[in-house]
C-alpha positions as CSV (number, residue, x, y, z in Angstrom):
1,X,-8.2,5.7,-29.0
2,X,-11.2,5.6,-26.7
3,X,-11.9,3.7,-23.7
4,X,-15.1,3.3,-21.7
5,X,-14.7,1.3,-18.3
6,X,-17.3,0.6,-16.4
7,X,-15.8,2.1,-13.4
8,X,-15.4,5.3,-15.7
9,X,-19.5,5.9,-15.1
10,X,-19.5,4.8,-11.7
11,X,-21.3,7.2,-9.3
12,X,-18.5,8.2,-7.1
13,X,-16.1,8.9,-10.5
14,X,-18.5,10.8,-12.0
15,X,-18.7,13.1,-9.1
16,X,-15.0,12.7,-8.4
17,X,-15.2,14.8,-12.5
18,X,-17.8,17.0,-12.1
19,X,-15.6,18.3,-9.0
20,X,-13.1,19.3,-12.0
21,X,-15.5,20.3,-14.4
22,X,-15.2,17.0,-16.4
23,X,-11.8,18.8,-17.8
24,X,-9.6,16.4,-19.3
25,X,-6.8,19.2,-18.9
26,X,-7.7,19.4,-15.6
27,X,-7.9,15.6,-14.6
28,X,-7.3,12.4,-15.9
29,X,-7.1,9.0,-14.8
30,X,-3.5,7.1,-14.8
31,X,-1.6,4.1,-14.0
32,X,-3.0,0.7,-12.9
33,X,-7.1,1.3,-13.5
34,X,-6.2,2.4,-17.2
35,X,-4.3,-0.6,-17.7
36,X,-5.8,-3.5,-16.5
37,X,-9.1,-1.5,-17.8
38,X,-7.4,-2.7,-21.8
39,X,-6.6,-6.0,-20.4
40,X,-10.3,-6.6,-19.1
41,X,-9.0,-7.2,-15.2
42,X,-11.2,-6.2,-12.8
43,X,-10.5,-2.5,-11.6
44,X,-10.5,-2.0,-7.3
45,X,-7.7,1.2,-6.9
46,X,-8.3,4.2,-9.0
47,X,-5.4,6.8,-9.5
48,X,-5.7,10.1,-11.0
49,X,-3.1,13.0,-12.2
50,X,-4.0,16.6,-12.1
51,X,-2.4,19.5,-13.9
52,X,-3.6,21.6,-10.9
53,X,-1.4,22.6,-7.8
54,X,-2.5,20.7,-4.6
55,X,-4.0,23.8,-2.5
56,X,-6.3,24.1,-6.2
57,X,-7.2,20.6,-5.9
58,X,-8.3,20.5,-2.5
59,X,-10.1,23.8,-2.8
60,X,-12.4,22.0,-5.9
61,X,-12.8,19.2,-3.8
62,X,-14.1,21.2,-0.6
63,X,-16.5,23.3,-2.7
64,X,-18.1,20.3,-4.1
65,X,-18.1,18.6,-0.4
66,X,-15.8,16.0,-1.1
67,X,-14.0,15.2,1.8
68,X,-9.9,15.6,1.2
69,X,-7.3,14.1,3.0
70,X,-3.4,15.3,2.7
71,X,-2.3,11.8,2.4
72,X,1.2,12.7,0.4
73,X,0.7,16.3,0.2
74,X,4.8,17.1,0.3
75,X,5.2,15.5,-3.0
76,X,1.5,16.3,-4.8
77,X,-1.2,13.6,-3.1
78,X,-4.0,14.3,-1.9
79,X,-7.0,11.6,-1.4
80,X,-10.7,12.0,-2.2
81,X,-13.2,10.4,-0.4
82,X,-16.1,9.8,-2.2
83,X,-19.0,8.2,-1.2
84,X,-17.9,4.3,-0.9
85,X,-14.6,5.3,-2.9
86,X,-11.6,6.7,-2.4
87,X,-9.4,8.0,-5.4
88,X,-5.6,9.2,-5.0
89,X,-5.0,12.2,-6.7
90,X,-1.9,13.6,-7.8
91,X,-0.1,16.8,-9.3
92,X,1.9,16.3,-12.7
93,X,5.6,16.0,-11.5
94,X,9.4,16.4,-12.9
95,X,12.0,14.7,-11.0
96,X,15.0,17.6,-9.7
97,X,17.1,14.7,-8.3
98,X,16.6,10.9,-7.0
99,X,19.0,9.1,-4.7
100,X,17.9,5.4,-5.5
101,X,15.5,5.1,-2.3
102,X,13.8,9.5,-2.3
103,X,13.5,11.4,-5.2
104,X,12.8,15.5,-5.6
105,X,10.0,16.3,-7.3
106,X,9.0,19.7,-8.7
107,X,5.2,20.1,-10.3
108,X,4.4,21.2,-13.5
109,X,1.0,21.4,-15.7
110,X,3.1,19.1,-18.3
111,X,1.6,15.6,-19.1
112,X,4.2,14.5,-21.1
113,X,7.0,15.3,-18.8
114,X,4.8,13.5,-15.9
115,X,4.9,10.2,-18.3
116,X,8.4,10.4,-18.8
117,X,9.3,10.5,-14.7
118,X,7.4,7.4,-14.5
119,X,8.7,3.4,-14.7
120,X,7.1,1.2,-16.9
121,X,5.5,1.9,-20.9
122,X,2.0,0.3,-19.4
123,X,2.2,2.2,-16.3
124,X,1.8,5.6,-18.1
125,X,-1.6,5.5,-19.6
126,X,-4.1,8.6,-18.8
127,X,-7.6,8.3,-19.6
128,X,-9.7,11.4,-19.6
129,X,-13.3,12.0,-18.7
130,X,-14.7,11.3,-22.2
131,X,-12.8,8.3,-22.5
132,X,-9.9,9.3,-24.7
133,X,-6.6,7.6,-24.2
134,X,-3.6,9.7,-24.2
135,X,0.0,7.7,-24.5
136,X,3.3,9.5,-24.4
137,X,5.2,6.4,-24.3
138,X,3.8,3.1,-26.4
139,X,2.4,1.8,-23.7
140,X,-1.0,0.5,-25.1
141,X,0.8,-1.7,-27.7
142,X,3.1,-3.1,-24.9
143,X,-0.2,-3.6,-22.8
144,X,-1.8,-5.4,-25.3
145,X,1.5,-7.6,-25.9
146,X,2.8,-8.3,-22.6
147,X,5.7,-6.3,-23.0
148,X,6.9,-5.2,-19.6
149,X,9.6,-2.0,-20.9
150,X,11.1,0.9,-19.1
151,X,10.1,4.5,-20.0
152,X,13.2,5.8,-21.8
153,X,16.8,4.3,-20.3
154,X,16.7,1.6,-17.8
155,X,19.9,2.2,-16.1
156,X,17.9,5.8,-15.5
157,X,15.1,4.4,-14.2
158,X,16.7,2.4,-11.6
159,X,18.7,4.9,-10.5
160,X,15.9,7.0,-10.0
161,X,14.7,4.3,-7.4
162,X,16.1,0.7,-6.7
163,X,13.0,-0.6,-6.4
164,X,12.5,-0.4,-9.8
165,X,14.5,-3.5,-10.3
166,X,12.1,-5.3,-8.0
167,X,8.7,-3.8,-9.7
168,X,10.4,-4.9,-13.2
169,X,9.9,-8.6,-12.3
170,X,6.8,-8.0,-10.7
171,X,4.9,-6.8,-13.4
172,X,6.8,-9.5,-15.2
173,X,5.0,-11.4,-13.4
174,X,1.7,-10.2,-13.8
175,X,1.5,-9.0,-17.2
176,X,4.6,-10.5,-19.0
177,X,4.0,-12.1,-22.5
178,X,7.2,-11.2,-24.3
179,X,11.0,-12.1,-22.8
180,X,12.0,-8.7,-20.6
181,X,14.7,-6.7,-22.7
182,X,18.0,-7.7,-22.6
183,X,19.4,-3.9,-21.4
184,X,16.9,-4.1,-18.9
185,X,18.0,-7.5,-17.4
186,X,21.7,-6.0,-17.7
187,X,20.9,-3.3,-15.7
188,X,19.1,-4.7,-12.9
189,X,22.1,-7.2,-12.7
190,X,24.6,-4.1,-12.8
191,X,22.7,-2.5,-9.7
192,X,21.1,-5.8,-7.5
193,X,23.9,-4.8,-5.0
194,X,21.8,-1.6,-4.1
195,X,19.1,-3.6,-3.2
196,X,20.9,-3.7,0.1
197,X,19.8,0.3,0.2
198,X,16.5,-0.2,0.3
199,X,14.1,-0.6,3.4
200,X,13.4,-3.7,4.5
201,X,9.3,-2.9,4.4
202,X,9.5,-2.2,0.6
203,X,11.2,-5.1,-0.3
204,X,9.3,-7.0,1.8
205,X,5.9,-5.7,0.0
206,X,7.0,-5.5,-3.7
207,X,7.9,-9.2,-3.1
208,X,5.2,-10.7,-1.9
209,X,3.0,-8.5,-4.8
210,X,5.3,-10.4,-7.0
211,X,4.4,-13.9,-4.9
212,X,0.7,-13.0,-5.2
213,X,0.9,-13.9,-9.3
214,X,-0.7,-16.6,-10.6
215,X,2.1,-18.4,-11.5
216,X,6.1,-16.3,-10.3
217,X,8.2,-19.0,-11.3
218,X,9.5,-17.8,-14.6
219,X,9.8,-14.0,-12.8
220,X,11.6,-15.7,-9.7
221,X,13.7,-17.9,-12.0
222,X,15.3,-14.9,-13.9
223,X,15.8,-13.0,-11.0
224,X,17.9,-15.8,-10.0
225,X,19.5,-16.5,-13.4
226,X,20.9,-12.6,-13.3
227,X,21.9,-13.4,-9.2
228,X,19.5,-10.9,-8.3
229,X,17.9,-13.4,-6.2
230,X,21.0,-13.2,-2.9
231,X,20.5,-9.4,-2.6
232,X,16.9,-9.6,-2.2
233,X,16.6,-12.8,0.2
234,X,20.0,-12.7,1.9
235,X,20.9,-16.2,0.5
236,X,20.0,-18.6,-2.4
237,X,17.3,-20.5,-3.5
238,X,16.9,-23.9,-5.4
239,X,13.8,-23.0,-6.9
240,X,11.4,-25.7,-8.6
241,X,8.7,-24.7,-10.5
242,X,6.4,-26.4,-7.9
243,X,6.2,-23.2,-6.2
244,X,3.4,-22.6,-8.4
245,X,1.3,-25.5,-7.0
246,X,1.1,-23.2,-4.0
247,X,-1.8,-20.6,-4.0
248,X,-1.2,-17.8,-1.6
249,X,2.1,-15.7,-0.8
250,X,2.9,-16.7,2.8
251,X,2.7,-20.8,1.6
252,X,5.6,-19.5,-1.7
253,X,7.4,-17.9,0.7
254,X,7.7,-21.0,3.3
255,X,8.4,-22.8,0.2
256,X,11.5,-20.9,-0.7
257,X,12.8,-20.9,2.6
258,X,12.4,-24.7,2.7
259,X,14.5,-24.7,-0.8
260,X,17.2,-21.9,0.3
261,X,21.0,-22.6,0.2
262,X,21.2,-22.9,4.4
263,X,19.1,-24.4,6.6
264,X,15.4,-23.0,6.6
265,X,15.6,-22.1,9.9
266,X,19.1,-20.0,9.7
267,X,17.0,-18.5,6.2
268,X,14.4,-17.6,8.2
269,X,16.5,-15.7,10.9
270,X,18.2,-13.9,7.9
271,X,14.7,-13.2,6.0
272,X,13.2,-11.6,9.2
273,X,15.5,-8.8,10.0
274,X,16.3,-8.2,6.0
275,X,12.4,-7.6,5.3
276,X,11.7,-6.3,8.9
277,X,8.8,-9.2,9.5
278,X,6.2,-8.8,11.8
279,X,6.0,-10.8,14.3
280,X,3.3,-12.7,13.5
281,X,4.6,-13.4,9.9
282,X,7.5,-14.8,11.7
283,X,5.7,-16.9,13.9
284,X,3.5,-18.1,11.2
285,X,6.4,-19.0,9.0
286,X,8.7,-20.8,12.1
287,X,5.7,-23.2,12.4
288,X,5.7,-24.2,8.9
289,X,9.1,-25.1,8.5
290,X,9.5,-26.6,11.9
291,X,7.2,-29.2,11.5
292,X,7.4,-29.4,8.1
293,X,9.1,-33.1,8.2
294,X,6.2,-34.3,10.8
295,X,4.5,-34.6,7.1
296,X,5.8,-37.9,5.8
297,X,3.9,-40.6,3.8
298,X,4.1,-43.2,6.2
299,X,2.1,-41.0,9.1
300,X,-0.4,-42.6,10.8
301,X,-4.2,-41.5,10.7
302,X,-3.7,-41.5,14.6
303,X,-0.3,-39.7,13.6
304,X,-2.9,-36.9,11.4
305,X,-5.2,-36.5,13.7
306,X,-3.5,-35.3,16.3
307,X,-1.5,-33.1,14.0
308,X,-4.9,-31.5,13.3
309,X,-6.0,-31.0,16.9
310,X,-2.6,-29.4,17.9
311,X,-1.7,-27.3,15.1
312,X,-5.1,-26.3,13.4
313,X,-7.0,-27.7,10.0
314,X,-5.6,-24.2,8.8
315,X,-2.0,-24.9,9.2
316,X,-2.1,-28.7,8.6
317,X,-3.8,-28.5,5.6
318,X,-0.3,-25.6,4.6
319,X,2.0,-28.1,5.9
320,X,1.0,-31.3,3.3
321,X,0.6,-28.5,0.6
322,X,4.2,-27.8,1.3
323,X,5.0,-30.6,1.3
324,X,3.7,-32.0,-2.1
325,X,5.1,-29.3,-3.2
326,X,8.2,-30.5,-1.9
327,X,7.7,-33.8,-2.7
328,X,5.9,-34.1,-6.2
329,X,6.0,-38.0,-6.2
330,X,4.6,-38.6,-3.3
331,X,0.8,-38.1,-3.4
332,X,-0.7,-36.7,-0.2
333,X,-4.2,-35.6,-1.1
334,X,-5.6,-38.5,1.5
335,X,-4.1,-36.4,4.0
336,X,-6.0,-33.4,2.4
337,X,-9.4,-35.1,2.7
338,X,-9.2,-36.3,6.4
339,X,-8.3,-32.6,7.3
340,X,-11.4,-31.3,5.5
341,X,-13.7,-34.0,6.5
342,X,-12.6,-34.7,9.8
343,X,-15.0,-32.9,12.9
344,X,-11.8,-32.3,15.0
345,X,-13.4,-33.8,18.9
346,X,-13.5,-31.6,22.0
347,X,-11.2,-33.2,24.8
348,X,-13.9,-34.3,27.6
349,X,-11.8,-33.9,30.5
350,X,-11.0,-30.4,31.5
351,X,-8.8,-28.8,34.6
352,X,-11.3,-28.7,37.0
353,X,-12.3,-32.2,36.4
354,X,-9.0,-33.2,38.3
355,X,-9.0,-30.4,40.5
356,X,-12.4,-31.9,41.7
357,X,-10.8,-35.2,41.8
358,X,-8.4,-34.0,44.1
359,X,-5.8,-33.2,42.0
360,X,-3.5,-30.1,42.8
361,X,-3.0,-27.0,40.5
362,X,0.4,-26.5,39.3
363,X,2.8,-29.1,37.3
364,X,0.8,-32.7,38.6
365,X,-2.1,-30.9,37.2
366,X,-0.9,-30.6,34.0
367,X,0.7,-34.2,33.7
368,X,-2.3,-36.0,34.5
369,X,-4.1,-33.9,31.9
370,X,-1.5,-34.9,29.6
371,X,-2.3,-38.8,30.7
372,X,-6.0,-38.6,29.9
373,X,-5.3,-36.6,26.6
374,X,-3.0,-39.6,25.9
375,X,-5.1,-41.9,26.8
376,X,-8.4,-40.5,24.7
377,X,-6.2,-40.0,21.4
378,X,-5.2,-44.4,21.8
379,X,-9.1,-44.4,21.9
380,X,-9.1,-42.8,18.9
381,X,-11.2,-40.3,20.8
382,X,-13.9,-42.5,21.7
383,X,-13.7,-42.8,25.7
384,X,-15.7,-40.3,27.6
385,X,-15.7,-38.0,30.5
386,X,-16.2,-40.9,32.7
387,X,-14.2,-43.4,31.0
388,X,-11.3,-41.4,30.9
389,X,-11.4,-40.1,35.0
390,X,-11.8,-43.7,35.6
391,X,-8.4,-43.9,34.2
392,X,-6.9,-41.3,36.6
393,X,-4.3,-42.8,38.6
């Protein structure tokens, strides 16, 4: 079968294969590029395998001034920098052993063992220069039918890396037509207690991947049917397929720690030491469940606006998504409108406005500027500079 992407003629790729003497021995393209490339997706990362050593490769690349970086040298990967794009490149591999989280690699110049170390049918696709497919594994008809299926025996695969079980529902996620197998659901069940052995950063990323699909319910669902859902999180979820009202990753994830088993907050102090979140993250996430419930139907516009002006359109417009999603009887798009609609006011009276009026710095200061901020939301932001520091008592 041939295949001709438009990335394939790309500038950049085509002197990424001249570099390698358009050898389809030497070089061919694998993995995600090939196989969202059948599905039509729009291509951004290109990977490529090499039957070449690493010192070979990057002796190709400096004679055709391509500028190579050692990225993950140690185990075959080296990146090329061409032009605009960048292209990982690595050497065919055999596994030697795998402990779950590392694995041992060994090279070798044999495509069809490189296939067979890897995880998924539709992951282990190589395309070379002239646009031939090669396949070692089934994995264009699975492509073509949503079938998300190890390479070989699952129980091997996972054991190869733990993460595995994770990726599984990922790509389930993404790509998933057909129900998952049922030996591979039986062995991701048998081994969701190692999750617990892997790093906190490569949960937390496979996870929200997995959040960034169009629509992870049915993915987060069976990870919960199987009770994989504990060992990942730290606790349980009532899920509701609402989650998919919600369009970005952060927003899901606030949304499941508003439906966990424990208090949000107690989720969230469990959630940011399992997956190692950054600070920010955390911060982000504490401020959408702790002022979650200020989102109610009966809030005044008064009650809105000054939501808005303390919290941001940004995080007010999060909180009544959440909260609809929360909530699916209750409409709150009004809520929505004002936010996008409403010019949120400068407050006239400033610091040194009462420090010229005699006021003193330190905690009086800040009480009287709580008194004319009080006093200017009552006016529904409608008394001035003047007005107000009449006011000031």
């Amino acid at each position: 079968m041939k295949l001709s992407p438009e990335w394939l003629n790309w500038l950049p790729t085509q002197k990424l294969l001249e570099a390698f003497g358009n050898d389809g021995r030497k070089l061919r393209f694998v993995g995600g590029a090939v196989r969202d490339s059948l599905l039509g997706i729009e291509v951004v990362d290109i990977d490529a395998a090499t039957s070449l050593l690493p010192s070979q490769v990057q002796e190709l690349l400096e004679k055709s001034k391509i500028r190579c970086i050692p990225t993950g040298i140690k185990h075959g990967t080296v990146t090329a920098l061409v032009d605009d794009r960048s292209f990982e490149i690595t050497t065919l591999r055999r596994d030697i052993s795998c402990d779950g989280r590392h694995a041992e690699v060994e090279f070798t110049s044999d495509w069809h063992e490189d296939a067979m170390r890897r995880d998924f049918t539709m992951n282990a696709l190589y395309l070379a220069p002239d646009g031939e497919l090669f396949d070692y594994t089934g994995g264009i008809e699975d492509v073509k039918s949503g079938s998300v299926r190890f390479i070989g025996d699952a129980k091997e695969r996972i054991a190869e890396d733990y993460l595995r079980i994770l990726r599984l529902f990922r790509f389930y996620a993404y790509y998933g037509k057909q129900h998952l197998e049922a030996v591979s659901l039986a062995a991701c069940k048998e081994a969701a207690p190692q999750i617990n052995s892997l790093s906190g950063e490569r949960i937390q990323h496979e996870m929200l991947k997995l959040l960034t699909a169009q629509a992870p319910f049915s993915a987060i669902a069976l990870m919960q049917d199987i009770k994989i859902i504990p060992h990942v999180f730290g606790f349980s979820i009532n899920l509701k397929e609402q989650i998919t009202q919600l369009k970005s990753a952060q927003l899901r994830l606030a949304y499941l720690l508003l439906c966990a088993g424990i208090p949000a907050a107690d989720a969230l102090k469990i959630l940011s030491v399992r997956w190692k979140l950054s600070n920010e993250f955390k911060k982000l996430l504490e401020l959408l469940i702790s002022h979650i419930d200020d989102i109610y139907p009966s809030i005044s516009i008064a009650g809105q606006k000054h939501l808005i002006r303390t919290l941001g359109k940004e995080i007010f417009t999060s909180l009544v998504m959440l909260k609809t999603a929360l909530a699916e009887d209750i409409n709150y798009a009004s809520m929505l409108e004002l936010a996008a609609g409403w010019q949120i006011p400068i407050m006239p009276v400033t610091g040194s406005d009462l420090l010229e009026k005699g006021i003193a710095q330190g905690k009086e200061l800040g009480q009287k500027l709580k008194q004319m901020e009080i006093l200017w939301e009552k006016s529904n932001y409608e008394l001035d500079r003047e007005e107000l520091l009449k006011n000031l008592k």
